[in-house]
N, C-alpha and C positions, 0 to 999 in steps of 0.2 A: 157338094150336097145342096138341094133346093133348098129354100129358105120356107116352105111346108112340113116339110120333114123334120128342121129342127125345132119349130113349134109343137106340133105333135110331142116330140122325146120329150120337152120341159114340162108339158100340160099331163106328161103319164108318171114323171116322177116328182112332181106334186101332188098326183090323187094317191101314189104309195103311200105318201109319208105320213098324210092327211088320215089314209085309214090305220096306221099302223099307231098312233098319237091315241086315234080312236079306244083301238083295241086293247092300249096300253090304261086308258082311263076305263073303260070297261071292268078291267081284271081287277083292277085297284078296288075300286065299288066294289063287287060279287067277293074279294075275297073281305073286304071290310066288313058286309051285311051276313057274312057264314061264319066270321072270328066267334068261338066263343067267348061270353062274358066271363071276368075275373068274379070268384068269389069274396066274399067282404066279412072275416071275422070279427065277433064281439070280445074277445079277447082279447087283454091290454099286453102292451110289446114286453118281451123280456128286457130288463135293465144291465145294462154293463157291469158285471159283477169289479169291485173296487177295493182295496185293503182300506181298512180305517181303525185309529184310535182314537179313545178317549180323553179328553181334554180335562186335567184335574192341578191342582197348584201343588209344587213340593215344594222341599225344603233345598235353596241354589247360591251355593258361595260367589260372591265375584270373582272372576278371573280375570288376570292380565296375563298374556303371552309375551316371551322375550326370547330372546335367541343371543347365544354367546359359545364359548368353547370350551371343553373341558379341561383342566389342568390339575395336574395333581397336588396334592398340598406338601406333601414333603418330598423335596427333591434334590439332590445334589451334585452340581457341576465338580470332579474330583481332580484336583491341578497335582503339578510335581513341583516337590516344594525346595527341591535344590536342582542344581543342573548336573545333571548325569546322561548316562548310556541305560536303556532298556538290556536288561541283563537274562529275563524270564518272563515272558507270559504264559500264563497258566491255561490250560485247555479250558479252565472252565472260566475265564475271563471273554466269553462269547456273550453279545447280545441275544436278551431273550432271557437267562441264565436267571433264577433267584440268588441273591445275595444276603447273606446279615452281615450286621455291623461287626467291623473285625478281619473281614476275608480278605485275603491277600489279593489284592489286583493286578500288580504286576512289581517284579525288583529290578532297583537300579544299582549300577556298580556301585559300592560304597566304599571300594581302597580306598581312596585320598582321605577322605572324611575317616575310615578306620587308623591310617598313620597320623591324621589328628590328632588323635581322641587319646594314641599310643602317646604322644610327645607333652601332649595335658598332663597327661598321669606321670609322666617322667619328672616335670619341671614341678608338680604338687610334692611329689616324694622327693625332691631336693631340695625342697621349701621345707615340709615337713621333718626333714633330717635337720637343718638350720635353726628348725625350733627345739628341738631336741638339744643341739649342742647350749642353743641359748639359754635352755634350763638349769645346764648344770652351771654356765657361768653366772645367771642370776643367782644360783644358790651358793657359790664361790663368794660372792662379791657381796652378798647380805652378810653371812658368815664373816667376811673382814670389817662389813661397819659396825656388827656388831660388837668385833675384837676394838674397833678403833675408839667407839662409844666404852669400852670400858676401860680402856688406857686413858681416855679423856678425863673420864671421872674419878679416876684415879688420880692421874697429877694436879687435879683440879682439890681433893684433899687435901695432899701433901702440902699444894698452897697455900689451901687454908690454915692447915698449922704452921706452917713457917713464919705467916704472917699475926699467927697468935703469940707467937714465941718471939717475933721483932717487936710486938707490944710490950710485950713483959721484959724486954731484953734481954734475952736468952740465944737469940741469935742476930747477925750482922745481916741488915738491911738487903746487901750486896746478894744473902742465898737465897731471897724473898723473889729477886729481880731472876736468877737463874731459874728457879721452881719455874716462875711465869712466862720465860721462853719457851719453855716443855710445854707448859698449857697452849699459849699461840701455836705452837709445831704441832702439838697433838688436833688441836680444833682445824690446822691445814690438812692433814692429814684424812680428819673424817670428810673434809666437803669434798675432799678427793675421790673417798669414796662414796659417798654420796652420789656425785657428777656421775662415777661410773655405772652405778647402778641406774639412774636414771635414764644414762644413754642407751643401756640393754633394754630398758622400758621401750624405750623410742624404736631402736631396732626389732622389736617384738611385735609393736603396731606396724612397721614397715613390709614385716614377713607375712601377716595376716591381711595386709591390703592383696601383697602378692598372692596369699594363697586364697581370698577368694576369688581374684579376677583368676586366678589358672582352674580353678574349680568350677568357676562359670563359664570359662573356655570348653572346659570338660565334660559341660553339658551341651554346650552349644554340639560338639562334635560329636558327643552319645547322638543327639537331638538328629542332627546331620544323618548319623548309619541308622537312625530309625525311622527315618524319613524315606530313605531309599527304598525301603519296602512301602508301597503304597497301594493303602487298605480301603474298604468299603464303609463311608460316616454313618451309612444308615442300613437298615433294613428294606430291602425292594430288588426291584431287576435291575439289570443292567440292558438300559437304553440306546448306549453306544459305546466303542473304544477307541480314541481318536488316533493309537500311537499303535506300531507293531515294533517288534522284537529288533533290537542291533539301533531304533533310531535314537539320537541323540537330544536332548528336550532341553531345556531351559526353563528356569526358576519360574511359578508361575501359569504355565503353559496347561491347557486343558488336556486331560488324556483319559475321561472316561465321564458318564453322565449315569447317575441313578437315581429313579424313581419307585418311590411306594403308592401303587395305584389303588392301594384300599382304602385310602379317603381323597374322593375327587370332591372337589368346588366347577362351581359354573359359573361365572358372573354375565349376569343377565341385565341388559338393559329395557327397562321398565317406563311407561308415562309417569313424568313428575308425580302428577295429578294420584297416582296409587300412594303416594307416600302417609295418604294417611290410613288408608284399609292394610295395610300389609305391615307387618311386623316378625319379629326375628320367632321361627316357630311352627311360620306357615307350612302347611302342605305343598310342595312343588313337584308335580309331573315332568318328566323330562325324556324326552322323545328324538329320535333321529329324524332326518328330514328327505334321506330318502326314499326311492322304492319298496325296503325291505326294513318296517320300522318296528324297531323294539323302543321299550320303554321300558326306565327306572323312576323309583320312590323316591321323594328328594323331601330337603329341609330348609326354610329360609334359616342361614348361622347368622350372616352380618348385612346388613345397610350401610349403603355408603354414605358418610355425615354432609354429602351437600350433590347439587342436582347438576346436572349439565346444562348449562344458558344457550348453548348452541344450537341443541339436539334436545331440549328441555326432558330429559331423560333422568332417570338415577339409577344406580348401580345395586342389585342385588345378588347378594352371593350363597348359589344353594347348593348344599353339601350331601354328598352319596358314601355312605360305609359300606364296603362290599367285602366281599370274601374272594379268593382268587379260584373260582370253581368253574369249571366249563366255559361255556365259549360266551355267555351271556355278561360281562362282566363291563361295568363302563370302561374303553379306552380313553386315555387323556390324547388331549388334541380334538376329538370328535365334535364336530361342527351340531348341535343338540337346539331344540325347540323347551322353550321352559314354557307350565300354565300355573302359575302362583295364582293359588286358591285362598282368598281373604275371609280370615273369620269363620265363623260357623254359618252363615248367610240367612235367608229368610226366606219364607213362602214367598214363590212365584212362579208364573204361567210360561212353561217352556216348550217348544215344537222341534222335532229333526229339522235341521237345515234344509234337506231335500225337500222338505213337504210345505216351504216358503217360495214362490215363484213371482218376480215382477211385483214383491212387496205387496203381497196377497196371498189367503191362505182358501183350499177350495174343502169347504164342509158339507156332511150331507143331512140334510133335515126333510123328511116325512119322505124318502126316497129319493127327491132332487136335488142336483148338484147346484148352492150359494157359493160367490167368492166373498171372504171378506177381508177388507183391509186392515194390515197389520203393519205396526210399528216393532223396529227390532232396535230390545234397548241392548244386547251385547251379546257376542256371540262367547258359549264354554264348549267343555270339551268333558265327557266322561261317561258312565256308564248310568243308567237310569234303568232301575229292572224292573220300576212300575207299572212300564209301557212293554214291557216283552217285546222290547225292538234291541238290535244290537247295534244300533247307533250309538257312534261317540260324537258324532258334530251336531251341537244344537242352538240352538238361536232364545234366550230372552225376550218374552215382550211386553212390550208400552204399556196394553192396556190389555184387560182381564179377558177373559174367555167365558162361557158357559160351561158350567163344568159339566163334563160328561158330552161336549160337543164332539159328534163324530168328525175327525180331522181328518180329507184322505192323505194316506202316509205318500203315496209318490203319484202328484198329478201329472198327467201331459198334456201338451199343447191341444189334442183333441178333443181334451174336457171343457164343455163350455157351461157360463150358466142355464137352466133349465131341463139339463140333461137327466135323464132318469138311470138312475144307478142300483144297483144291490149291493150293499155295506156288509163286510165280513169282516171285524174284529182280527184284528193281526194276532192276538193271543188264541181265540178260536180256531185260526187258517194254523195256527204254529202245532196248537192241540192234534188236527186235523192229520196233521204231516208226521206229526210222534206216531199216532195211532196208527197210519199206515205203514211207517216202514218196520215197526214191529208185526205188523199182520206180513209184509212182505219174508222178513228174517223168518217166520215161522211155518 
């Protein structure tokens, strides 16, 4: 190709491009100068409609929250109190089972311990026959000191005169001296028997030593076959049963656990620092902690009499009386949030949690949206039906409010200040929503 002809081709698609550029600003213009113009209302914008409440002081206990565990207050680990063989478990010795005090838990063999108890009462009743025979010989053996006491006194007479009549001379010296070998023989005679009876004395406390260690034998081996049945110390369920039927146990040895779950304790640890707002009497809320929460009525019973220096902590223990009725009922063991509520409390300015953001609160005054800064002196927990919110999480604060300040209940990040809003009273939005779903039911 000449070098004519390729000048020509560049020199015609640059006068394209050039009017096409043209044409392209052209259109631009004509349609900008045909746009019609936007209208301009006098009317001011609708505001973001917002829930809000009323800012007023009630009456707010202190709260402290603690978490602890529940246990039951009377409970008992039930051992076997001799060593034996499981001879009977009873169908109704199942976990779960109510139990009162008295129920038979389970029987252990009791031969050995019964031929015990048989050879006790053998060896008492040949004790007790031995005091029998000893009766009639103590009464033998009084019976002769008293014969020997009056032969005594007798030749002890006869002395006498023989020796009035040796005075007077009426008899020989020599029958004076014979009288008084009688007397000596008669006086061996009684400490003879004297000695004897004494010694039946002795044998009498010997027999009575033996029969009460065989009587206390006798109880030991009652004690023994009564033991082999072992019974329920309290009133409650039965928790667990550690032994089945045929095994062999040993003195001691745990073999069942019962609990009476109608009076739970919780011990809860507490800041030192509550120790002096809280006292045994308090209100305590007590709550699970997880997904699916119930809550029970609680009481402060006891304080613990010193603090933990580690954890500067102290121990409070609150108590739940329950009935065992449906499925609501406190289980022991359950891992529970405590809110020990101090005292009867005093006027102060409280807000929902939700409606505290970045330690500022967004109110609305003559339609526009103020933040203002707020101090949070302690977060409770309950129900406030002055606000027609059903909020239980709220927050204390530092310093007072305007009462009657509209608060909004749930800001968002898109709310700024200067923003113009429409304020609806959460009691009115609540009235609003009664009103229609009764228009809707009918």
């Amino acid at each position: 190709m000449s070098k004519p002809n390729i000048l020509i081709m560049w020199l015609t698609r640059f006068a394209v491009g050039v009017g096409l550029i043209a044409l392209a600003f052209a259109s631009a213009f004509w349609l900008v100068r045909t746009a019609p113009s936007a209208g301009v209302s006098d009317e001011p914008t609708a505001g973001r409609t917002v829930l809000v409440l009323e800012s007023r002081p009630v009456q707010v206990a202190r709260q402290y929250t603690g978490y602890g565990v529940a246990r039951a207050i009377e409970d008992a680990d039930v051992p076997a109190r001799v060593s034996s063989t499981v001879t009977r478990l009873p169908a109704e010795s199942r976990a779960g089972n109510a139990v009162t005090a008295g129920d038979v838990l389970m029987e252990l063999d009791a031969t050995d311990f019964r031929e015990e108890l048989t050879m006790a009462k053998q060896r008492i009743a040949d004790i007790e026959a031995q005091l029998k025979s000893l009766d009639v010989e103590e009464g033998a053996s009084s019976q002769n000191l008293e014969i020997t006491q009056q032969d005594l006194e007798l030749v002890r007479r006869e002395y006498e005169r023989v020796q009035e009549a040796v005075r007077k001379e009426a008899a020989m010296p020599r029958e004076a001296d014979q009288i008084q070998k009688q007397v000596l023989a008669a006086e061996q005679v009684l400490l003879r028997a004297q000695e004897d009876l004494d010694r039946l004395a002795t044998r009498r406390l010997g027999l009575q030593a033996q029969l009460h260690r065989e009587t206390a034998s006798a109880r030991i081996a009652q004690e023994r076959v009564d033991r082999c049945a072992i019974i329920s110390p309290i009133d409650g369920f039965i928790e667990r049963i550690d032994v089945s039927q045929g095994e062999s146990l040993t003195a001691g040895a745990r073999v069942a656990r019962i609990i009476d779950p109608r009076s739970i304790e919780v011990p809860l640890g507490l800041p030192a620092s509550a120790r002096v707002d809280i006292s045994v009497g308090n209100p305590v809320e007590l709550s699970t902690t997880g997904s699916r929460k119930r809550t029970w009525t609680a009481h402060v019973a006891r304080l613990s009499p010193e603090d933990d220096p580690s954890s500067r902590t102290m121990r409070v223990y609150a108590e739940v009386n329950q009935q065992m009725t449906g499925d609501l009922h406190l289980p022991p063991g359950a891992f529970l949030q405590g809110d020990v509520s101090a005292g009867d409390g005093a006027d102060a300015w409280i807000v929902p949690r939700r409606s505290v953001r970045k330690d500022r609160l967004l109110v609305v005054r003559d339609g526009i949206v103020t933040s203002v800064p707020v101090s949070i002196r302690y977060p409770i927990t309950g129900e406030y039906h002055e606000f027609s919110v059903p909020d239980r999480d709220w927050v204390v604060l530092e310093e007072p409010l305007q009462e009657g300040e509209l608060i909004i209940l749930s800001p968002s990040r898109t709310m700024t200040d200067g923003m113009r809003v429409e304020a609806i009273a959460v009691k009115d939005s609540l009235a609003s929503v009664h009103h229609d779903s009764r228009g809707d039911g009918q």
